[in-house]
Every structure is written in C-alpha cells, then in structure tokens.
C-alpha positions, 0 to 999 in steps of 0.5 A, a space after each residue: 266117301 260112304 255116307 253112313 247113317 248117324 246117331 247122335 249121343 246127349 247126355 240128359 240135361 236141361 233144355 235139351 228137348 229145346 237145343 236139340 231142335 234148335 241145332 238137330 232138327 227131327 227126325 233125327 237119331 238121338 241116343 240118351 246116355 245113362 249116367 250114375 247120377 241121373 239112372 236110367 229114368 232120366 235115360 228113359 224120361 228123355 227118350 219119351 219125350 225125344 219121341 213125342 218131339 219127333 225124334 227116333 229116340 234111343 234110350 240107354 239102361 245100365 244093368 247095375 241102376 236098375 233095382 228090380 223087374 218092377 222098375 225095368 218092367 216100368 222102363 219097357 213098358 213106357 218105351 213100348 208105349 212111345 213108340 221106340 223100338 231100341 235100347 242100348 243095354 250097358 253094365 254101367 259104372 255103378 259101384 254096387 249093383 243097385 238090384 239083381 243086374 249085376 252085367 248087362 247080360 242079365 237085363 237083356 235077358 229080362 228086356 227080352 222077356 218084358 218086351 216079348 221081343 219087340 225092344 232091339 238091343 244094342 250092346 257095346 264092344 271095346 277096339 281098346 279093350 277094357 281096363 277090368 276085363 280081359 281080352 278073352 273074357 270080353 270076347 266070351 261075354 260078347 259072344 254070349 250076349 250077341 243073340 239077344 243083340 241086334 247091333 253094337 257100338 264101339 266105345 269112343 275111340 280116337 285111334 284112326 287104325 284101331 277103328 278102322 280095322 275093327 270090324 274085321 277083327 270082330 268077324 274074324 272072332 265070330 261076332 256078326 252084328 252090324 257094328 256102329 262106331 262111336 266117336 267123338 263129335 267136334 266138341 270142345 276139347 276142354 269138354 272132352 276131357 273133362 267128360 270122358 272119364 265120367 261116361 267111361 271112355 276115359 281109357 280112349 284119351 290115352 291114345 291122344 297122350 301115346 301119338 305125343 311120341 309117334 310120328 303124327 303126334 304134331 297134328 294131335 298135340 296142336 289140337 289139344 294146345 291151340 284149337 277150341 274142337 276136337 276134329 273129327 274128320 280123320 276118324 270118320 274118314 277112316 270109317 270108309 269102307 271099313 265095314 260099319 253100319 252107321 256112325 254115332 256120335 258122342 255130342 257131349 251135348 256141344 250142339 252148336 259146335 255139331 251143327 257147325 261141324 258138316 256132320 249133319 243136316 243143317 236147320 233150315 232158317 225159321 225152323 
C-alpha cells in the first residue's frame, strides 16, 4: 500500500498544545478547525502556538467569521509572522456573514493580496455533494476558486467507492489541484456522531444509515453497536493509488485513540 502523507485536523481546545505532543509529536501536520463558536481567532490562536511548538500548522478562516479586512489583514499577518506558509479557506457555517466574505472566493481573493502570495490555500470539494448547492453550481464555484488555490480537501466521507474514485472524477471535470482526503481517524463513535454535524460533515453519516440495507451493511452496523472506534482502515485502504496527494485526518481531538490506531508515528518513550 502507498504511504501517503497525512494532516491531522483538531478542533481548538484546552490543553491541546500539551495532548498533541503527548500523542502527535512535531513536526507533525496539524490543521486547526474553525468553528462558529470559536472564529477563526481561535483557528489562528492555535496554529501560532502549534508553530512555536514545532508543529507545521495549518489554520482554517471561514469566509462568513470574518468582519473585515483589518481582522483578516491581522490574521495573514500573524500567520506570516509564524512561520506558516498555508490556510485552509472555507465559507463557513455562520448564519449571517459576519462582514463583507459572504463565500470562500472573496477571502481567498483578499488572503491573496494581504499576503502578496506567500499563504497557499486550500479549498474544500465534496465526493457527497452539498446539501444547498447543486452539483453544476459546485463545479462552477470550484473551477472558479482553483486559481488561487494550491490544494483541496475532500469533505469527510465514509464511502470507500465515492472516495476512491474521486480524483478521477474531479480530472475528469477539469479540476487538477493535488486532492488531499479527508477521513475520519478511529475516534469513538459516540464522538463522531455527536460531532460531525457541528463541523459540517453530517450529511457524510448517512452513508452509514444507507449500507444498513446493502450487502455490507453487517460490517458497519456492528461497528456503530458494539465497537468503541470508528475503523478506518477500509477507507485508507481504498485511497491506494487512487490519485491522492496526502491523507488528512478528521481527529476529533480523540489523540489517544489516533496514537493507537498505526496511522502515525508513535512517541518515543521519555518523549
């Protein structure tokens, strides 16, 4: 099986700085949701501090949290400042925009500028779809934003046959940034589903509620009703030689399961 490189997505929270060098040592790929209840702030309050640690530090802006160029000039600025070469741009799950970003396109335009090209971006694409967008629409929008784009991250996706044919999809619509996939790590599953929805990969569980009437479904029911961890394992074996640049992981801030699980490096004892 190809070895792929992998980011590992948390979710700003307390001590985080401290479990991630307990189960993810540096310099390890950290990407920093940005929630509606946290704002990019937080996002970027956490990368800076990832980067001082060690860490090659990923920070996510959602377009709609932003209330200004001043702030978004602040947040270019101090990423700059640390080190950290990419951000991840999404639109974001606020109701009302906060400022003048109301979709993802317009911050990158802005990032692009601020920065004078030094932040790379990356952008999300949906195997899925999206549930308020339609399938042409989401193709106009990402051949639109793929300029200023260096890379692409799936959404979570749980279908091993939607992810793994993905990239060809994509190439096939014209879409040539390096695709990154984005699955779920073995977090627990009590975790996933409570979860999921507030990061906006909800619509990606009802894959697991569809297979209860396919021919496979014994393999994923049992793992909802008996086990502790989602597995992974059938989707990163499904990733083999499917086209993708790297595999990042949607940790849910479940660490020590990660750890665990193979997918990365272990801590050295004494570390």
């Amino acid at each position: 099986m190809t070895v792929l490189p992998l980011r590992v997505e948390v979710i700003p929270g307390e001590n985080l700085v401290e479990k991630l060098r307990a189960y993810l040592p540096a310099p390890a790929t950290v990407t920093v949701t940005c929630l509606p209840q946290h704002g990019p702030r937080a996002a970027v309050d956490l990368a800076v501090g990832l980067a001082a640690a060690g860490y090659t530090a990923v920070p996510h802006l959602a377009a709609r949290s932003v209330a200004d160029r001043t702030e978004l000039g602040d947040h270019v600025d101090r990423c700059l400042d640390a080190g950290i070469t990419d951000v991840f741009v999404i639109g974001g799950d606020a109701p009302v925009a906060a400022g003048p970003y109301a979709w993802s396109g317009a911050l990158m335009e802005e990032v692009a500028e601020l920065s004078g090209g030094a932040l790379r971006m990356g952008i999300a694409v949906y195997p899925e779809g999206h549930p308020a967008t339609a399938k042409d629409d989401l193709l106009a929008t990402l051949r639109s934003k793929q300029d200023l784009a260096s890379w692409c991250v799936t959404q979570l996706c749980f279908a091993p046959d939607t992810i793994r044919t993905f990239p060809a999809r994509l190439r096939a619509e014209g879409i040539t940034l390096p695709v990154w996939a984005g699955i779920p790590g073995p977090v627990r599953i009590s975790r996933l589903l409570r979860l999921a929805g507030s990061i906006g990969v909800g619509q990606s569980l009802g894959f697991l509620k569809r297979s209860a009437g396919g021919s496979n479904s014994g393999s994923v029911v049992r793992q909802l009703v008996t086990s502790a961890s989602y597995d992974p394992a059938p989707l990163v074996e499904a990733l083999d030689g499917a086209g993708y640049a790297g595999l990042h992981l949607y940790s849910f801030n479940d660490l020590a399961e990660l750890a665990d699980s193979g997918l990365v490096e272990p801590v050295a004892p004494g570390a």
